[in-house]
Backbone as CSV, one residue per row, in Angstrom:
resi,resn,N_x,N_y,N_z,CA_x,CA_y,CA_z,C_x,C_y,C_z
1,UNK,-3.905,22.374,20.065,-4.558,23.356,19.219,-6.061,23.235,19.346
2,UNK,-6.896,24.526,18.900,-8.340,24.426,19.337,-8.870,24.975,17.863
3,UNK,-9.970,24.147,17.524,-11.157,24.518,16.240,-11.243,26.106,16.246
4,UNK,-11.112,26.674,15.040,-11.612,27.736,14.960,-12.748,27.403,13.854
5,UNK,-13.190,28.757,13.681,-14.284,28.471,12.733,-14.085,30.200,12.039
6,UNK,-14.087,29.851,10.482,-13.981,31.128,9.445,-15.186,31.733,9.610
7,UNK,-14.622,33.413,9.235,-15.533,34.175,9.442,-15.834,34.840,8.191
8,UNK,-15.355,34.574,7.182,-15.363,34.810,5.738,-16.714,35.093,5.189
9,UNK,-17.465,35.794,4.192,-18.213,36.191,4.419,-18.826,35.413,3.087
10,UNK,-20.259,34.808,3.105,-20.811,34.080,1.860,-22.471,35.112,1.845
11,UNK,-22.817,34.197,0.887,-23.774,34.720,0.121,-25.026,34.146,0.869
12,UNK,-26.171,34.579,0.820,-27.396,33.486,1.549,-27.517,32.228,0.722
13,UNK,-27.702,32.372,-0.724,-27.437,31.255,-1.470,-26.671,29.982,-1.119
14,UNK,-25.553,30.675,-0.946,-24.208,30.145,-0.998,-24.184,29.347,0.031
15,UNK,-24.496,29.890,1.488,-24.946,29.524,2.885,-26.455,28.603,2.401
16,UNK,-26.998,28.400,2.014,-27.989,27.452,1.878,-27.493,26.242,1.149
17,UNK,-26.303,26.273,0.380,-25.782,24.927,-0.527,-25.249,24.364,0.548
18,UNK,-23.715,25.316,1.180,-23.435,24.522,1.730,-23.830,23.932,2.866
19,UNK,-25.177,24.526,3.501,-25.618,23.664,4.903,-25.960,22.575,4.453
20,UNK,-26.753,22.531,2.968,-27.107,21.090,2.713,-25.804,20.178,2.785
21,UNK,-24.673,20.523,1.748,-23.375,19.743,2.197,-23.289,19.252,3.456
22,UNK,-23.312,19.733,4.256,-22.807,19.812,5.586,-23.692,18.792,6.235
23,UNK,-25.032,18.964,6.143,-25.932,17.698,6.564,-25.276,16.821,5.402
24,UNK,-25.535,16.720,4.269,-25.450,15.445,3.764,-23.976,14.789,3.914
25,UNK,-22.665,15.025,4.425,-21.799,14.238,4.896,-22.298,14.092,5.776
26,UNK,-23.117,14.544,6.994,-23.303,14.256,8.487,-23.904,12.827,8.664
27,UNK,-24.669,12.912,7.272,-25.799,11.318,7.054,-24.609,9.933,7.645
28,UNK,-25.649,8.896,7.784,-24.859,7.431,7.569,-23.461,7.307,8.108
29,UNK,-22.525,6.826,8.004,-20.904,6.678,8.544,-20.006,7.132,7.614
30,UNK,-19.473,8.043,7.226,-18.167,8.459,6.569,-17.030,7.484,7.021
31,UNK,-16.926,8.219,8.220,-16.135,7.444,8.209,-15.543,5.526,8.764
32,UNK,-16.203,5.520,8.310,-16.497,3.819,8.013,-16.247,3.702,6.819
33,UNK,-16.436,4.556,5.975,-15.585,4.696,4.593,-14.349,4.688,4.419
34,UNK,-13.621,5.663,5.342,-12.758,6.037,5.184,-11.517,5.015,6.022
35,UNK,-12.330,4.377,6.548,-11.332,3.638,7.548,-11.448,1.976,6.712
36,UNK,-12.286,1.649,6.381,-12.631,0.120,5.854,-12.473,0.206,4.298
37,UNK,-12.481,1.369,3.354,-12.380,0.895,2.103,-10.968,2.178,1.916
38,UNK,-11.003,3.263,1.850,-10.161,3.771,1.416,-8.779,4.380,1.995
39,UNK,-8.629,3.918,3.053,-7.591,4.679,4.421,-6.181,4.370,3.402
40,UNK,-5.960,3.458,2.533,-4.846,3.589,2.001,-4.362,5.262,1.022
41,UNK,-5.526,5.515,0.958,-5.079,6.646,-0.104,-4.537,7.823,0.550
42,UNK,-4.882,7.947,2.132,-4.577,9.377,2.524,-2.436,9.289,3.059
43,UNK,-1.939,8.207,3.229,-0.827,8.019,3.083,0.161,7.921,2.048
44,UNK,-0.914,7.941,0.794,-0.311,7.641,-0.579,0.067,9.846,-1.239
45,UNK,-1.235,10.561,-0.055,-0.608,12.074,-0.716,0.740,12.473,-0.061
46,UNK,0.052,11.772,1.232,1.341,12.574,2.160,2.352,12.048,1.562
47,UNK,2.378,11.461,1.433,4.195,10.880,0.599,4.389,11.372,-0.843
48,UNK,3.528,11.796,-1.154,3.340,12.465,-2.087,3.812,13.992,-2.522
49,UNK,3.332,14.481,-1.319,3.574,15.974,-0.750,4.339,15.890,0.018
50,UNK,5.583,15.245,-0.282,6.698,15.378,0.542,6.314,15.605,2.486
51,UNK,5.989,15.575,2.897,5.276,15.832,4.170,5.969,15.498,5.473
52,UNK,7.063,16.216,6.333,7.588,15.519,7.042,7.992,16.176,8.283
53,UNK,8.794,16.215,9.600,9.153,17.096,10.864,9.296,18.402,10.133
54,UNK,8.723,19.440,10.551,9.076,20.887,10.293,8.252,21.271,8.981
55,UNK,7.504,20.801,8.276,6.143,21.222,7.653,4.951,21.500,7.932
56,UNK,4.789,22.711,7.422,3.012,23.007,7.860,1.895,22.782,7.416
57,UNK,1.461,21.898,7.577,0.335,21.371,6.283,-1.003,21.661,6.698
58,UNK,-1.899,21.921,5.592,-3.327,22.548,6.091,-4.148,21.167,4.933
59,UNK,-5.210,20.687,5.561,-5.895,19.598,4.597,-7.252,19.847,4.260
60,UNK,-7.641,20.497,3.609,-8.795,20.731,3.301,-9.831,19.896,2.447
61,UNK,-10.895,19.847,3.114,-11.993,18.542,3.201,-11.195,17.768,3.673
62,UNK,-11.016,17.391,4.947,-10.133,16.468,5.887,-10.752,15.645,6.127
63,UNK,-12.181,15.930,6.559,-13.270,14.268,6.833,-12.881,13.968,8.374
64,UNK,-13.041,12.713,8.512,-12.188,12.858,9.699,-10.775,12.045,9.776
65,UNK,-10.099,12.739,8.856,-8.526,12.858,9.205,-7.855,11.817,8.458
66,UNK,-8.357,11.072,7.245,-8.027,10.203,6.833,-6.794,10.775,5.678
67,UNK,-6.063,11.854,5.516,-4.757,12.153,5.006,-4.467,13.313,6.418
68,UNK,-5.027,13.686,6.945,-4.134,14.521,7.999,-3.868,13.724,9.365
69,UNK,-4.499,12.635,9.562,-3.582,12.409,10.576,-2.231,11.270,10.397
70,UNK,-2.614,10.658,8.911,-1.053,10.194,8.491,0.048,11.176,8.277
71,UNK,-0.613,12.415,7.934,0.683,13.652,7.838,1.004,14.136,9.217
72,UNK,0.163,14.169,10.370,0.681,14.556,11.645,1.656,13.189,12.195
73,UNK,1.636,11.547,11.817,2.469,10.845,12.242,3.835,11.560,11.969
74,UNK,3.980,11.813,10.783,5.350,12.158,10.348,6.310,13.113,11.026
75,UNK,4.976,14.058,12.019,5.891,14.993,12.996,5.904,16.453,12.211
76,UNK,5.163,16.611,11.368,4.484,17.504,10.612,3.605,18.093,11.598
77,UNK,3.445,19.463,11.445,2.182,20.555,12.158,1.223,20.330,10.917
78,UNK,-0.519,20.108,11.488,-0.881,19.968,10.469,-2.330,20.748,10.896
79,UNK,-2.940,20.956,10.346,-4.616,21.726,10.482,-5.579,20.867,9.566
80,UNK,-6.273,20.443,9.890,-7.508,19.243,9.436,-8.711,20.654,9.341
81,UNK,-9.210,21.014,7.982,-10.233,21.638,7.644,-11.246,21.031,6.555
82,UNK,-12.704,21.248,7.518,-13.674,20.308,6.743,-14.972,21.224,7.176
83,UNK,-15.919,21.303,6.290,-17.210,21.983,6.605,-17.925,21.480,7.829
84,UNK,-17.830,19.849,7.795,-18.600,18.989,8.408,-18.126,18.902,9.883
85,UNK,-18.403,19.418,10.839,-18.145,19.467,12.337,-18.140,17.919,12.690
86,UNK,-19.151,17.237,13.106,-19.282,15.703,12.521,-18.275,15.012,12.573
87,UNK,-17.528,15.510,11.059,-16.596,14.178,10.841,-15.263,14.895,11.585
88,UNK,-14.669,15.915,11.888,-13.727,16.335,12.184,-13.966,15.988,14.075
89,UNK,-15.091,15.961,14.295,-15.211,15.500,15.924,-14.546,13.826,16.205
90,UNK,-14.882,13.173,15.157,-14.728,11.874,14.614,-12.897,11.915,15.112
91,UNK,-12.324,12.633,13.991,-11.056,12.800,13.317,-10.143,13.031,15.355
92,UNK,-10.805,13.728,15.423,-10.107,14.759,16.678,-10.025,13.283,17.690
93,UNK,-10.932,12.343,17.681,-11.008,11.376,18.906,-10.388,10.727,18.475
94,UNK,-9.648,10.456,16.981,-8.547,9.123,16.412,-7.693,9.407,16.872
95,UNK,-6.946,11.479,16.722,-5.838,11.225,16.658,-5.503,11.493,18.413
96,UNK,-6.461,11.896,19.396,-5.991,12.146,20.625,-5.706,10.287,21.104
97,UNK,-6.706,9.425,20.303,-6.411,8.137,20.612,-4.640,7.615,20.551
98,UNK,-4.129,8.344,19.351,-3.364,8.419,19.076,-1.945,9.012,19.879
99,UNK,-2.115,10.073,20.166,-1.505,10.514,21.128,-0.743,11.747,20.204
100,UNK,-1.677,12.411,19.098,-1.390,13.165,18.019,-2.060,14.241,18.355
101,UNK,-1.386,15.084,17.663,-1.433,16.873,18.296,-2.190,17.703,16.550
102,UNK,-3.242,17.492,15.989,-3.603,18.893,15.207,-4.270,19.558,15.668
103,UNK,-4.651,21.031,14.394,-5.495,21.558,14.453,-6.530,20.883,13.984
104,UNK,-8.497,21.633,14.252,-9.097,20.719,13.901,-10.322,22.066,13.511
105,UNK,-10.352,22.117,12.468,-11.281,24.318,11.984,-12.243,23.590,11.174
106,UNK,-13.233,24.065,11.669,-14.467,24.050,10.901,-14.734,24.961,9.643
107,UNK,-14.427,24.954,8.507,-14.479,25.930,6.927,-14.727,25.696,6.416
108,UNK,-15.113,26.483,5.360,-15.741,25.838,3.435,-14.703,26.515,3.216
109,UNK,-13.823,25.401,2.429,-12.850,25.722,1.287,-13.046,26.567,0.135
110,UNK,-13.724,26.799,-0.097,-14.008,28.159,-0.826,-14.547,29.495,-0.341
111,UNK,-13.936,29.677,0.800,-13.802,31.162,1.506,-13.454,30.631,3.272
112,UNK,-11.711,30.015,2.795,-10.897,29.742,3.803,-10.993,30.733,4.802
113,UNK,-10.960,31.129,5.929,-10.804,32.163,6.462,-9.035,31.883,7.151
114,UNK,-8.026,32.091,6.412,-6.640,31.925,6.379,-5.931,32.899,5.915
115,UNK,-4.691,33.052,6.910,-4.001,34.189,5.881,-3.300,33.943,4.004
116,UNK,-3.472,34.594,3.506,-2.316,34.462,2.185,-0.893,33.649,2.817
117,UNK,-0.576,32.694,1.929,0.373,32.247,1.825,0.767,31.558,3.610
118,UNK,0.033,31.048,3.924,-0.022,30.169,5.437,0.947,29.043,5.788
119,UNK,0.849,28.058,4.680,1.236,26.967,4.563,2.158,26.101,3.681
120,UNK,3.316,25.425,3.805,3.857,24.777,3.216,3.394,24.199,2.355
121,UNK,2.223,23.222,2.799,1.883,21.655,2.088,0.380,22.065,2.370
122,UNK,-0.613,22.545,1.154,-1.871,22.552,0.855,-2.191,21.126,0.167
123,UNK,-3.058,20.735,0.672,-3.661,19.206,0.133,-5.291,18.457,0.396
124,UNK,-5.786,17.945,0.043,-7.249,17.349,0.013,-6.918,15.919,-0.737
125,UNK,-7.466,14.926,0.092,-7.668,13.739,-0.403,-8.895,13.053,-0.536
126,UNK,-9.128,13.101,-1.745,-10.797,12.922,-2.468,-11.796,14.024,-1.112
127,UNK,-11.405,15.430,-1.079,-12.477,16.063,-0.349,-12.725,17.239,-1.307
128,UNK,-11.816,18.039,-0.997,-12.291,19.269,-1.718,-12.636,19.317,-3.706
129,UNK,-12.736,18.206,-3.989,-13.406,18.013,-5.286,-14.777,18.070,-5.343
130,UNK,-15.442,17.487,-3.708,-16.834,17.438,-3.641,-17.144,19.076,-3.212
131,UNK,-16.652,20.123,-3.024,-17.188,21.450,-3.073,-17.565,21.932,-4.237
132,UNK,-18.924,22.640,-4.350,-19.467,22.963,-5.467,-18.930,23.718,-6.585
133,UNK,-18.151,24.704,-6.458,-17.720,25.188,-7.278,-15.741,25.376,-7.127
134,UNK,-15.776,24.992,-8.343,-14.327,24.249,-8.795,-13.033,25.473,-8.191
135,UNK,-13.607,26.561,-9.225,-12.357,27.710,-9.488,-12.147,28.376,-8.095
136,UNK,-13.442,28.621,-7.442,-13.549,29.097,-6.127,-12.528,28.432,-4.947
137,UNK,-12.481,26.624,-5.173,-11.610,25.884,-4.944,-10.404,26.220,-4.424
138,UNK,-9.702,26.321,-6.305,-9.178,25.924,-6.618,-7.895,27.442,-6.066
139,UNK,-8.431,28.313,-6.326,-8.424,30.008,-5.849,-8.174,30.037,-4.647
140,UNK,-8.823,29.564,-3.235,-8.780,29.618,-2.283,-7.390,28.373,-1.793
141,UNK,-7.276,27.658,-2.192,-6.193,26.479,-2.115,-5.248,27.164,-2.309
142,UNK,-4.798,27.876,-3.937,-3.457,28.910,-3.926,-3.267,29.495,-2.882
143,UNK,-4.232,30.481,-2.882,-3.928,31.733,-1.460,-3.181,31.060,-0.684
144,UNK,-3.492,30.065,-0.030,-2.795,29.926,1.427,-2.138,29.170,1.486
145,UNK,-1.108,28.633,0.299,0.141,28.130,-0.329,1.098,28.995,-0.323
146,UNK,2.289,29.225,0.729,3.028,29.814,0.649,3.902,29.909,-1.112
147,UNK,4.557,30.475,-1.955,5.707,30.349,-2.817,6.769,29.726,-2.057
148,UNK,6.770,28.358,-3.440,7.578,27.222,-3.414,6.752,25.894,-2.691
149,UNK,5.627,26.290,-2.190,5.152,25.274,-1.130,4.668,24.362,-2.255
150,UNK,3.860,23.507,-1.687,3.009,21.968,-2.451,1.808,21.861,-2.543
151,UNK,1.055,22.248,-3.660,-0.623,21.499,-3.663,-0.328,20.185,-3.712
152,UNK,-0.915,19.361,-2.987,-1.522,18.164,-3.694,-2.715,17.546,-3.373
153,UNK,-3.232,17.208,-4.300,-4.729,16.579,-4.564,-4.663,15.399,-4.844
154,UNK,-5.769,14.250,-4.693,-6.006,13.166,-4.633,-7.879,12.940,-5.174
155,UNK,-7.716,12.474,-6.279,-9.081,12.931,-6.990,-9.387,11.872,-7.497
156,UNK,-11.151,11.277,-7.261,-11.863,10.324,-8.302,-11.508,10.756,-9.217
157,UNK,-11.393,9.713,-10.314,-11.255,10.500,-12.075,-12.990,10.257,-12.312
158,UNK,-13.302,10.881,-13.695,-14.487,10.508,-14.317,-14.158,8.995,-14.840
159,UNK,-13.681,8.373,-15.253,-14.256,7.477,-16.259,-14.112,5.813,-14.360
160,UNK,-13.373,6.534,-13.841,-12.991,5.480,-12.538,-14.629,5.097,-12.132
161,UNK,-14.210,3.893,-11.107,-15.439,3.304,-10.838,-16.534,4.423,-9.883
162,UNK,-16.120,5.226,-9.206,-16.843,5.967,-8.127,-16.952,7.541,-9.207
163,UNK,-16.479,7.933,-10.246,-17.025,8.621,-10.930,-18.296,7.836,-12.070
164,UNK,-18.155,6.798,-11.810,-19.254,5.843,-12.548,-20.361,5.898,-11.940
165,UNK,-19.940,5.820,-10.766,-21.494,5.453,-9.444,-22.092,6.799,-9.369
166,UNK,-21.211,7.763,-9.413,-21.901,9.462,-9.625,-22.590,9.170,-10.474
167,UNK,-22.039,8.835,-12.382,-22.922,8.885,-13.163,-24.454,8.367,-13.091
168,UNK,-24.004,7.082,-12.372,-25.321,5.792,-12.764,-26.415,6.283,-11.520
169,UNK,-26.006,7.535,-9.989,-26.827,7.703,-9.614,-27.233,9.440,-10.088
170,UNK,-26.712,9.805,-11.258,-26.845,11.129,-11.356,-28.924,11.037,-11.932
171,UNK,-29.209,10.182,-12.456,-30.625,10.266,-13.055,-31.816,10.130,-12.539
172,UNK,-31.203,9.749,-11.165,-32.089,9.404,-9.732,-31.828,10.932,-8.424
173,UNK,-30.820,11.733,-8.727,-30.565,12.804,-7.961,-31.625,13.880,-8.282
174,UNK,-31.412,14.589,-7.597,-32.203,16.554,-7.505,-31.336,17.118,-8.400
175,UNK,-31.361,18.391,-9.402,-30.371,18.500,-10.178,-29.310,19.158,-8.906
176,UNK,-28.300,19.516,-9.148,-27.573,20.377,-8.509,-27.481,21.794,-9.103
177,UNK,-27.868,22.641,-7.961,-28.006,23.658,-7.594,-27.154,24.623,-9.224
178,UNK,-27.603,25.988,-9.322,-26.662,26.899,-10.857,-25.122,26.744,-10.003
179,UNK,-24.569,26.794,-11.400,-23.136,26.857,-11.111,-22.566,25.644,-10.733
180,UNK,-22.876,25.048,-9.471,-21.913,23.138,-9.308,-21.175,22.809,-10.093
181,UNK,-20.294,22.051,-10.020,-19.864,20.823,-11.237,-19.279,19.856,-10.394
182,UNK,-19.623,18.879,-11.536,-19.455,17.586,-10.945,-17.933,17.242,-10.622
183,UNK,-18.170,16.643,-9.128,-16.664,16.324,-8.383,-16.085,15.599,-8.881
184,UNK,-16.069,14.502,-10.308,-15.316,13.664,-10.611,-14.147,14.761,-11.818
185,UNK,-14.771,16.124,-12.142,-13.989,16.399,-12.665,-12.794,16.853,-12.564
186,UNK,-12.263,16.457,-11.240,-11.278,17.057,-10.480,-10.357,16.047,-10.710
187,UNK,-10.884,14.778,-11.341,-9.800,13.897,-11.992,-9.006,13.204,-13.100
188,UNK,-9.702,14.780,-13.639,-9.187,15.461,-15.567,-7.995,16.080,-15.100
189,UNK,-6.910,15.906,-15.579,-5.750,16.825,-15.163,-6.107,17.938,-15.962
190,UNK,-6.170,17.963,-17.304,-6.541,19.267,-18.059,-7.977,19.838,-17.179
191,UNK,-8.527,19.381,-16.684,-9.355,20.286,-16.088,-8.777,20.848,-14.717
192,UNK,-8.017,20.161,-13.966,-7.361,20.880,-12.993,-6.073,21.587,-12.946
193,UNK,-5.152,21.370,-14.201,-4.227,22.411,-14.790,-4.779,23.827,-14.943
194,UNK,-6.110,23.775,-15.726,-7.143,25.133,-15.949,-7.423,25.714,-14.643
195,UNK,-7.660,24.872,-14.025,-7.808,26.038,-12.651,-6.694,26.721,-11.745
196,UNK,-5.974,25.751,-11.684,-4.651,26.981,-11.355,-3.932,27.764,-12.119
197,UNK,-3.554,27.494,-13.378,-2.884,28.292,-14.111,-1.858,27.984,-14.071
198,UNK,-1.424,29.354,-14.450,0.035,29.731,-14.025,0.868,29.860,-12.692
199,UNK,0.159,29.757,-11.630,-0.100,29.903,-10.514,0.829,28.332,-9.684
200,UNK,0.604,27.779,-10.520,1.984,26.331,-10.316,2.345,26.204,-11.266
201,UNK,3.340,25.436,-10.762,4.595,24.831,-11.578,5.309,23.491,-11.113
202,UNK,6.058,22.930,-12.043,6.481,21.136,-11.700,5.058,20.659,-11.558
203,UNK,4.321,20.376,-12.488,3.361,20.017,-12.584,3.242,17.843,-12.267
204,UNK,3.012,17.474,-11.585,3.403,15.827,-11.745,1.829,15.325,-11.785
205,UNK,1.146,14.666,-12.378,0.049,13.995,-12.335,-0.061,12.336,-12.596
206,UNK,-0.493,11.941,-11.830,-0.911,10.545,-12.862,-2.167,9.607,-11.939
207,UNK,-2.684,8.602,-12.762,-3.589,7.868,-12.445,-3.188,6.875,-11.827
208,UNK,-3.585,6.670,-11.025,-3.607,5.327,-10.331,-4.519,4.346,-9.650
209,UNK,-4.806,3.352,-9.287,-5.802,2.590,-8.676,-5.514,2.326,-7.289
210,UNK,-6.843,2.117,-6.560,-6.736,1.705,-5.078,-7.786,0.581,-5.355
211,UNK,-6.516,-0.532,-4.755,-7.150,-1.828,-4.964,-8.276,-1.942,-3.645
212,UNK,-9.407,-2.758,-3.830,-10.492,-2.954,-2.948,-11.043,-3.939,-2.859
213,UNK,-10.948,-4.637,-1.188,-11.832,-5.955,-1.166,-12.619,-6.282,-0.331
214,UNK,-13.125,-5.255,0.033,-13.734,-4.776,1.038,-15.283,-5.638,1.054
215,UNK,-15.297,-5.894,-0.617,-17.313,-6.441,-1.062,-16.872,-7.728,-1.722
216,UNK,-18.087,-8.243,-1.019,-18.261,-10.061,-2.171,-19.078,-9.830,-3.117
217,UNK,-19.711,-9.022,-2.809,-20.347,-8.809,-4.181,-21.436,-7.440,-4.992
218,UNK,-21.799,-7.248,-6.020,-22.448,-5.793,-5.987,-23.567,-5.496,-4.788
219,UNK,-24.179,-6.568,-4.432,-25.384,-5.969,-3.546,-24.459,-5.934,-1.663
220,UNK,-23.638,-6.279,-1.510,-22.714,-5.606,-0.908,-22.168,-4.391,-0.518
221,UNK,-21.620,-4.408,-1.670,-21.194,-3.059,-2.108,-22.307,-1.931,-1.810
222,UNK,-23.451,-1.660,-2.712,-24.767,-1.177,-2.875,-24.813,-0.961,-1.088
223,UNK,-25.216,-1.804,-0.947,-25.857,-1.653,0.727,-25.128,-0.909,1.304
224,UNK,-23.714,-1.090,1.656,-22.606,-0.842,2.300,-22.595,0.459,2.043
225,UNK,-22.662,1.244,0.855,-22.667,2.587,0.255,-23.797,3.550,0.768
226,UNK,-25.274,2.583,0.634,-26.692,3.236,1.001,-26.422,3.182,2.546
227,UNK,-25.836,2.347,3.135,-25.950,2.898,5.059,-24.398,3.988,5.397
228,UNK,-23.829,4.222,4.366,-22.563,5.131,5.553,-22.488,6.590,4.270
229,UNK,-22.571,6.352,3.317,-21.583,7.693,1.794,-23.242,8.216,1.654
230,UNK,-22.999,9.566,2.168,-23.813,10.969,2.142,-24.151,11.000,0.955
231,UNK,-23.501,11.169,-0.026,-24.017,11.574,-1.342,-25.396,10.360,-1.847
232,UNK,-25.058,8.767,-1.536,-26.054,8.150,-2.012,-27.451,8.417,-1.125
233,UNK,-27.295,7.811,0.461,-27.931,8.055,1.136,-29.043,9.198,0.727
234,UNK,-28.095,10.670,-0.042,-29.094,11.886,0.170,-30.254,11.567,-1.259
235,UNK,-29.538,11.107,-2.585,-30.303,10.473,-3.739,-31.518,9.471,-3.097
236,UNK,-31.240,8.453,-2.328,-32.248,7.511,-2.031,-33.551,7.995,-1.266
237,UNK,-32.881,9.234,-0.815,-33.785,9.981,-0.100,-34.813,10.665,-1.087
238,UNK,-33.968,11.196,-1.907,-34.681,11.447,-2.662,-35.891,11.227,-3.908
239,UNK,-35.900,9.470,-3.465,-36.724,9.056,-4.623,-37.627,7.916,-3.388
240,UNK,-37.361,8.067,-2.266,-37.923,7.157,-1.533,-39.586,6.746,-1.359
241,UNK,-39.685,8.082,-1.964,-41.762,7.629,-2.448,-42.012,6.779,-3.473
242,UNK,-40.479,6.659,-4.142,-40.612,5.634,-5.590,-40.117,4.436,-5.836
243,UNK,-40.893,3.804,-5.430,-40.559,2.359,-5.298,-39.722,1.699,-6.585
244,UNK,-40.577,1.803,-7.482,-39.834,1.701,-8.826,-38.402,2.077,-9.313
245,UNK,-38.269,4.033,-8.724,-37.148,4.230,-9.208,-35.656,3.649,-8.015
246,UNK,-36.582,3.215,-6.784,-35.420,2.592,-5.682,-34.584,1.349,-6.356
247,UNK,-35.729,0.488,-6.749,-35.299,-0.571,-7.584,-34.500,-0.585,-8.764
248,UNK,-34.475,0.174,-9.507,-33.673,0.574,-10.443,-32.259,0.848,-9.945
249,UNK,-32.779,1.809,-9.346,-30.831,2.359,-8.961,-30.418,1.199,-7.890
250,UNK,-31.040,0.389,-7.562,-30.519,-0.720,-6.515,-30.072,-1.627,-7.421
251,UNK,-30.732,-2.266,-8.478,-30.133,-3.087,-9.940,-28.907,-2.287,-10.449
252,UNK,-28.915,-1.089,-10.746,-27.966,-0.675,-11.572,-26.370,-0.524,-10.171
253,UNK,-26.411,0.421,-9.221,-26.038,0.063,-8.534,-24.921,-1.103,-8.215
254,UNK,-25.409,-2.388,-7.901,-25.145,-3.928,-8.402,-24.256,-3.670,-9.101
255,UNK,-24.758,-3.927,-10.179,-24.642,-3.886,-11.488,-22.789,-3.668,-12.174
256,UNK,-23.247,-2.337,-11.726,-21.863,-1.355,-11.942,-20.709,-2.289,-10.907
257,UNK,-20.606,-2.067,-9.672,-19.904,-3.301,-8.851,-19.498,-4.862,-10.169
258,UNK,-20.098,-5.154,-9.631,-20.141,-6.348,-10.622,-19.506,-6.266,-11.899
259,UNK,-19.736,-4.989,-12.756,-18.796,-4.629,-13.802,-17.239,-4.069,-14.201
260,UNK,-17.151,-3.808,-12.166,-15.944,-3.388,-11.461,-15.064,-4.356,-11.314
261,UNK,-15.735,-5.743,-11.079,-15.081,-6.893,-10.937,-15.474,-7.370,-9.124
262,UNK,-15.991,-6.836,-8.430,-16.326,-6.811,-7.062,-16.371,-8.939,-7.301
263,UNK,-16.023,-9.521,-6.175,-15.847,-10.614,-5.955,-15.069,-11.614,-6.933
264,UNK,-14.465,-10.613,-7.428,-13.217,-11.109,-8.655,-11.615,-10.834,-7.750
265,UNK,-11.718,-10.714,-6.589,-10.406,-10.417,-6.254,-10.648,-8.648,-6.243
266,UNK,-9.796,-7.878,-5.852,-10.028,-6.736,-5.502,-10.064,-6.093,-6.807
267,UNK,-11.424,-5.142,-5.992,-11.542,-4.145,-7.424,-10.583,-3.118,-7.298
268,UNK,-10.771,-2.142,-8.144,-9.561,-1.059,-9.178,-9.995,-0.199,-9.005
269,UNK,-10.464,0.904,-8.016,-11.122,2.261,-8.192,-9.548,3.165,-9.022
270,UNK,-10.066,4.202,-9.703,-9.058,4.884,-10.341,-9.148,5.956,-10.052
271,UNK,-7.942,6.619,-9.469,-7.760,8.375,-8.814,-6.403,9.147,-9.909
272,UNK,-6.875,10.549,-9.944,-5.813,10.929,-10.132,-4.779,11.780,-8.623
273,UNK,-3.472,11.535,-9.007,-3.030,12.180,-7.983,-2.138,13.205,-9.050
274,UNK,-2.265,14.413,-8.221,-2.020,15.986,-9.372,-0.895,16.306,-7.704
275,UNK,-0.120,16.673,-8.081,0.971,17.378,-7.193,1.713,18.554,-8.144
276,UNK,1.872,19.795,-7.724,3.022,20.690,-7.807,2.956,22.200,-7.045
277,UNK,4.089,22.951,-7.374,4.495,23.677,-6.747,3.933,25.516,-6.810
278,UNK,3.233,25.961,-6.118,2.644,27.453,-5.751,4.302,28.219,-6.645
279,UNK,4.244,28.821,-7.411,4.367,29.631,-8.037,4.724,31.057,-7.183
């Protein structure tokens, strides 16, 4: 299969947010993230989403491939969609390493360029929470859920440790742009019940932790975060004339780790996983 790229039509605005997106995953190593601290979670949807020979699964915010190419092991047809060209170039060299067959489309999930009702098994693992606006999401995910097929999502919660690190670097960020909301809220079930509606059904949610031992300790952690995860990288950037406020969010930072339990044996990040059925 070969990258396409949507032709869906956005706003200049709209086209100015997300290029910034698009650079700011490009920053530092994603996936070095995705492979050294969190690669357990993208096997935890697919099994989740039932996912297996003779399913069509589309993964939106795919990254590079850290829940779609555990769903293409299974012998599943699968399509890896991510804004970020970048990380999906990444994704494309694992799984040919592999000897694995997806698609690999360059899109913003909020103006898929897909037909209605495409796919069996619609899913994002901790990606499409980080797109700016929720309902737009959440809207575009239905569409191309066949009836009877499977959302499932895989979401930081707010009160979890990496909706913490949002918080503790939210006072050091640029505000975000009218309209945004913050990606941890994608791990409120009542906030993500509200966005689909009625629109699913067999609703299954629950919280869970992904254990991590990846750090000895917060300034570990900290560092490890400031050289590869876009979102900090783009904050540090942003205060980098300020010596003062670097130091701060480098203490607090720490800090938070450390309050995680980091060199206590593995820490506890907390996700929700939301699964059910297109309506």
């Amino acid at each position: 299969m070969t990258s396409e790229t949507t032709a869906a039509p956005v706003t200049v605005d709209d086209g100015a947010i997300k290029a910034k997106h698009r650079a700011m995953w490009a920053m530092g190593d994603y996936p070095a993230v995705a492979t050294e601290v969190v690669a357990d979670l993208g096997p935890v949807l697919v099994e989740a989403c039932g996912v297996g020979t003779g399913t069509t699964v589309l993964d939106v915010g795919a990254g590079s491939g850290n829940a779609a190419i555990p769903a293409a092991r299974t012998g599943a047809t699968v399509t890896a969609s991510d804004l970020t060209p970048e990380l999906l170039d990444v994704g494309r060299a694992a799984a040919a390493h592999e000897g694995l067959t997806l698609g690999w489309r360059e899109d913003d999930v909020e103006h898929l360029g897909l037909e209605d009702a495409s796919y069996d098994v619609v899913m994002s693992c901790i990606g499409a929470m980080f797109a700016p606006h929720h309902q737009e999401t959440a809207d575009e995910i239905a569409r191309v859920c066949r009836p009877g097929g499977t959302i499932g999502l895989l979401s930081w919660t707010p009160q979890g440790f990496i909706g913490q690190m949002f918080a503790t670097m939210k006072p050091y960020a640029p505000p975000p742009p009218p309209g945004a909301q913050p990606p941890p809220l994608w791990g409120d079930v009542e906030h993500v019940r509200g966005l689909f509606g009625d629109r699913v059904t067999d609703v299954e949610a629950t919280t869970r932790m992904l254990a991590v031992d990846r750090f000895v300790d917060g300034e570990e952690f900290r560092d490890f975060f400031k050289a590869t995860y876009g979102p900090m990288i783009a904050v540090y950037a942003a205060i980098a004339d300020d010596p003062d406020k670097v130091a701060a969010l480098d203490g607090a930072l720490a800090d938070l780790a450390d309050r995680f339990g980091v060199g206590d044996g593995a820490m506890q990040w907390e996700y929700l996983l939301f699964t059910a059925h297109r309506t």
